[in-house]
Backbone bond lengths (Angstrom), bond angles and torsions (degrees), N, CA, C in turn:
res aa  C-N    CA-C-N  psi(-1)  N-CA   C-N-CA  omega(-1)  CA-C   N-CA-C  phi
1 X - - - 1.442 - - 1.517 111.15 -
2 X 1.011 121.83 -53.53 1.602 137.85 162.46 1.624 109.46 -37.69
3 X 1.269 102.10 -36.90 1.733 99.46 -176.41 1.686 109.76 -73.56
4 X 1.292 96.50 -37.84 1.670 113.55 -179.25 1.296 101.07 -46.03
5 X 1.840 106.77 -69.33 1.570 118.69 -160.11 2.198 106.85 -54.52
6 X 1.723 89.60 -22.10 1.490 75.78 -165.38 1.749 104.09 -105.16
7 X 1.572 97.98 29.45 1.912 98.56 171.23 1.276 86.04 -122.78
8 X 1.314 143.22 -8.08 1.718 128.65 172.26 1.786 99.59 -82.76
9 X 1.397 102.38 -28.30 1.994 111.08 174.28 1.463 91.40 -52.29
10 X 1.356 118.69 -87.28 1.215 126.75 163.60 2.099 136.60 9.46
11 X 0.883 74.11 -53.74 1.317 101.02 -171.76 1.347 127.58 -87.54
12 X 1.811 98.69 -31.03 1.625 110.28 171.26 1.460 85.22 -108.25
13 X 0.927 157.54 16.77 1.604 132.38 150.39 1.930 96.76 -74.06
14 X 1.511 86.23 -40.65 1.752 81.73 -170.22 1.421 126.65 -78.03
15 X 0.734 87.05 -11.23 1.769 120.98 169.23 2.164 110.29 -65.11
16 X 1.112 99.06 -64.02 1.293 128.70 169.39 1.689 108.36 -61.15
17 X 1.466 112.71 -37.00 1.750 108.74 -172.23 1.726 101.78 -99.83
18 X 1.732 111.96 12.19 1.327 97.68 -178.02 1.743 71.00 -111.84
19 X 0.942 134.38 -56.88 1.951 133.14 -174.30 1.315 102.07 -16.17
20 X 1.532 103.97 -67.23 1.576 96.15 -171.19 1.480 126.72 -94.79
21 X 1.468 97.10 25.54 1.899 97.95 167.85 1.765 84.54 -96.67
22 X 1.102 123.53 -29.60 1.286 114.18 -168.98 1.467 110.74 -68.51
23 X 1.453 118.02 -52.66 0.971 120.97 166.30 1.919 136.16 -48.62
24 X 1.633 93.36 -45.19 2.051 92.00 160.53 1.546 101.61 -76.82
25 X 1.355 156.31 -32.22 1.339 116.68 151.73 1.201 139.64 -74.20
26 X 1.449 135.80 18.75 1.328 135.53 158.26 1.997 98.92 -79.82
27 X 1.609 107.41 -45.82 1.333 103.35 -166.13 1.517 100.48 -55.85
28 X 1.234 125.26 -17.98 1.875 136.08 -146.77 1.415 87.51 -98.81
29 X 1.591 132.61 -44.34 0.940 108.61 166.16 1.612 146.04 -127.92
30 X 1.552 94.73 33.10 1.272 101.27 145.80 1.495 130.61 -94.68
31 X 1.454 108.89 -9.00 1.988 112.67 149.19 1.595 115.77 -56.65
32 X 1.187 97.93 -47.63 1.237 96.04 -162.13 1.779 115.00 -74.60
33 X 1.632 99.38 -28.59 1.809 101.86 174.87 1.389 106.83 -62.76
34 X 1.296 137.31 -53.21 1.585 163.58 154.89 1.238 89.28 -7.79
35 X 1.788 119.72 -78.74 1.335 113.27 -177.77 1.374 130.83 -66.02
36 X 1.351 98.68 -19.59 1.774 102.50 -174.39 1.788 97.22 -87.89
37 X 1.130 133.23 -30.89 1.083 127.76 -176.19 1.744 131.13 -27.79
38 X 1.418 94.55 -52.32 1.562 92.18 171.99 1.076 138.79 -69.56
39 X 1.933 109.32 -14.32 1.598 133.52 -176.70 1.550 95.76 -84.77
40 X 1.361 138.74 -27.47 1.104 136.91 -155.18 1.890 102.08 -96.80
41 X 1.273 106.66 -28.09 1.554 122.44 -176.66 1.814 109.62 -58.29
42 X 1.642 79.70 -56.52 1.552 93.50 -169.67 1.396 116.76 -71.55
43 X 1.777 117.54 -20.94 1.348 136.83 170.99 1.493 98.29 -47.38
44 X 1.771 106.05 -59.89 1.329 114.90 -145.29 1.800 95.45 -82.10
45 X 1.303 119.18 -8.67 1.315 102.62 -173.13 1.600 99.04 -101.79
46 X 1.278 114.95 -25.29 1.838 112.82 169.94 1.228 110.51 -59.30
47 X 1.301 132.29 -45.85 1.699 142.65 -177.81 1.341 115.41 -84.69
48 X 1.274 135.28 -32.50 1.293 129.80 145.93 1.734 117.82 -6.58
49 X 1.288 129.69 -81.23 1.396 132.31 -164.54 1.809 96.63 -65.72
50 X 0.888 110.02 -19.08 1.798 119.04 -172.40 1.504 95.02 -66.94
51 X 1.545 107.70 -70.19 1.386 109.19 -176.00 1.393 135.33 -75.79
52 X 1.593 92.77 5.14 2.067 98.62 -172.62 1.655 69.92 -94.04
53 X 1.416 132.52 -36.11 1.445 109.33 -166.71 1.527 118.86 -70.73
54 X 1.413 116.24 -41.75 1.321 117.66 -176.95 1.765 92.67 -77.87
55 X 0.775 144.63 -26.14 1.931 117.93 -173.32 1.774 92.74 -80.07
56 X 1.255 129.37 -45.72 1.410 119.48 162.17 1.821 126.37 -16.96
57 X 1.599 74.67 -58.58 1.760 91.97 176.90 1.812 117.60 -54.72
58 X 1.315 77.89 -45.65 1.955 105.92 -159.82 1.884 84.17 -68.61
59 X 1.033 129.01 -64.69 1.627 147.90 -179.51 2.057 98.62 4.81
60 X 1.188 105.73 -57.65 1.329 124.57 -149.98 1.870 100.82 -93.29
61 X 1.036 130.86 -33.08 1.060 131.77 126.67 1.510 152.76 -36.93
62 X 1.283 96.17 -53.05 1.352 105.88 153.15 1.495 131.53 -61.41
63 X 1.596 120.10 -5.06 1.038 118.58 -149.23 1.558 80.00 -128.09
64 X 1.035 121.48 -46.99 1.992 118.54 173.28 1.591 98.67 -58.50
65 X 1.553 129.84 -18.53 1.625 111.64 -158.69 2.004 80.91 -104.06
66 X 1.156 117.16 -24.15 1.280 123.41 -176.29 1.483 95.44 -59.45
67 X 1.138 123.32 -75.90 1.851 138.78 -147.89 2.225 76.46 -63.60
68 X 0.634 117.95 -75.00 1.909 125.73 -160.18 1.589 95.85 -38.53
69 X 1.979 118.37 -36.13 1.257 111.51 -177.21 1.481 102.66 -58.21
70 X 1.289 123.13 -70.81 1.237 133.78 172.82 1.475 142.72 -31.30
71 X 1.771 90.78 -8.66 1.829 101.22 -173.86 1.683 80.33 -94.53
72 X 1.540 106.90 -53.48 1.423 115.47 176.93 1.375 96.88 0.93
73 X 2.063 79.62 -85.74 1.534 82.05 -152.01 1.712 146.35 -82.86
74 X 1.638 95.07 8.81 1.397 111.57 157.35 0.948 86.41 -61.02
75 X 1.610 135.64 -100.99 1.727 120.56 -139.66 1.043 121.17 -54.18
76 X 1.335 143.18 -24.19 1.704 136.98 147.43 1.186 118.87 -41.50
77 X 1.755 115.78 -33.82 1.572 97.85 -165.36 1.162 84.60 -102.41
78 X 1.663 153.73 -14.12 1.465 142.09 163.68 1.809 106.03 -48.49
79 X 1.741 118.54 -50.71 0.818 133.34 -177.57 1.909 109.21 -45.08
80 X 1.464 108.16 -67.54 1.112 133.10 -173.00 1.412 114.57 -35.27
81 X 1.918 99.35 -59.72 1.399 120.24 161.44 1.788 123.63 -38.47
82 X 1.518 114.15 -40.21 1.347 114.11 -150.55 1.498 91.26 -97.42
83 X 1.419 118.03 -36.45 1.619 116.93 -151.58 2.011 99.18 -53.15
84 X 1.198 91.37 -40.94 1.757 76.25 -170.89 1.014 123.36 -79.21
85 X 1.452 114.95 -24.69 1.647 109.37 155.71 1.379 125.38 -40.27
86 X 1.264 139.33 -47.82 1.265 145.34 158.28 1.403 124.96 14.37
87 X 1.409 106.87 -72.30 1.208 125.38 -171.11 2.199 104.73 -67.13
88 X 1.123 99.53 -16.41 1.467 104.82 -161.10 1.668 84.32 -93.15
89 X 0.935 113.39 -55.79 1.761 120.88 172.71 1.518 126.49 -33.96
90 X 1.674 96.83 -57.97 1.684 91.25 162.64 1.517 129.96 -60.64
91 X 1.573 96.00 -39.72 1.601 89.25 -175.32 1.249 106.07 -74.96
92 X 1.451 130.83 -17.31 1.620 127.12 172.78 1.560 103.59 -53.22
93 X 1.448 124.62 -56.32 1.363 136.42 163.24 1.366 134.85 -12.87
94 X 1.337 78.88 -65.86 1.882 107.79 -173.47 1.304 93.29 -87.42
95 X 1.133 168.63 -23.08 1.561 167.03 134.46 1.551 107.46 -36.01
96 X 1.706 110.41 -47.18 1.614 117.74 174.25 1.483 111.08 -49.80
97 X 1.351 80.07 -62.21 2.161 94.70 -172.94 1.501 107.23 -58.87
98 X 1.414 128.35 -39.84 1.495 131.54 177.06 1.861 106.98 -45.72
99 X 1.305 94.54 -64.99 1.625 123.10 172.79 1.866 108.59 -40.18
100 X 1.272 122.98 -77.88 1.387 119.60 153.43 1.163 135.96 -31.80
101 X 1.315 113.31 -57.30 1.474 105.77 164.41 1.741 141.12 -44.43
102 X 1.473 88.65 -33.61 1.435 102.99 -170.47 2.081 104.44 -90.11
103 X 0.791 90.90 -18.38 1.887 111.73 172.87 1.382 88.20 -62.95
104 X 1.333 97.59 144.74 1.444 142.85 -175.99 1.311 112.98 -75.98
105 X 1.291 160.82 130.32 1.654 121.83 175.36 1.861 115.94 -85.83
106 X 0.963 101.72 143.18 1.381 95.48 179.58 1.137 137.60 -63.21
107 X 1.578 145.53 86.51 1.150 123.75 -169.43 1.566 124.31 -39.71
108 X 1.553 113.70 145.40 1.781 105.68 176.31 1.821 101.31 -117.98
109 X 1.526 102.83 140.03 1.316 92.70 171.47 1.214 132.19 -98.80
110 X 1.349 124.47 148.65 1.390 134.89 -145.82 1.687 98.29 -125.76
């Protein structure tokens, strides 16, 4: 019983020595966002016109790979739709051809 009580000891020390590694790296990096903050502003406002230009670019592309997703996936979901019918189809078939066969042929007049 004693061994128990002293692996649950165990366990919340370790418990406790992973808390506060967690805790000095949150403090580590919320100093460090704080400081990086203003380098990241000016990043984002120099690169800004960069990237409104290239998604401009990208725009027209995206929009031919868009429309092809969409043909995709009509014919998958036409596909999806039909496959199980299948089985109902042949035997409609094979009931047709049974049916025909046994038919008479019709005379035509000439």
């Amino acid at each position: 019983m004693t061994g128990l009580i002293a692996l649950g000891g165990l366990a919340l020390v370790g418990l406790l020595a992973v808390g506060m590694l967690v805790l000095l790296a949150s403090v580590i990096k919320l100093v460090l966002f704080v400081v990086l903050l203003p380098i990241r502003l000016i990043v984002n406002l120099v690169l800004f016109p960069v990237r409104l230009l290239f998604g401009l670019l990208l725009l027209p592309i995206l929009a031919v790979g868009l429309l092809v997703g969409l043909v995709v996936m009509v014919i998958a979901s036409v596909f999806a739709l039909l496959v199980p019918l299948l089985p109902v189809v042949l035997v409609g078939l094979v009931i047709w051809a049974v049916v025909r066969a046994g038919r008479k042929p019709v005379p035509t007049v000439s």
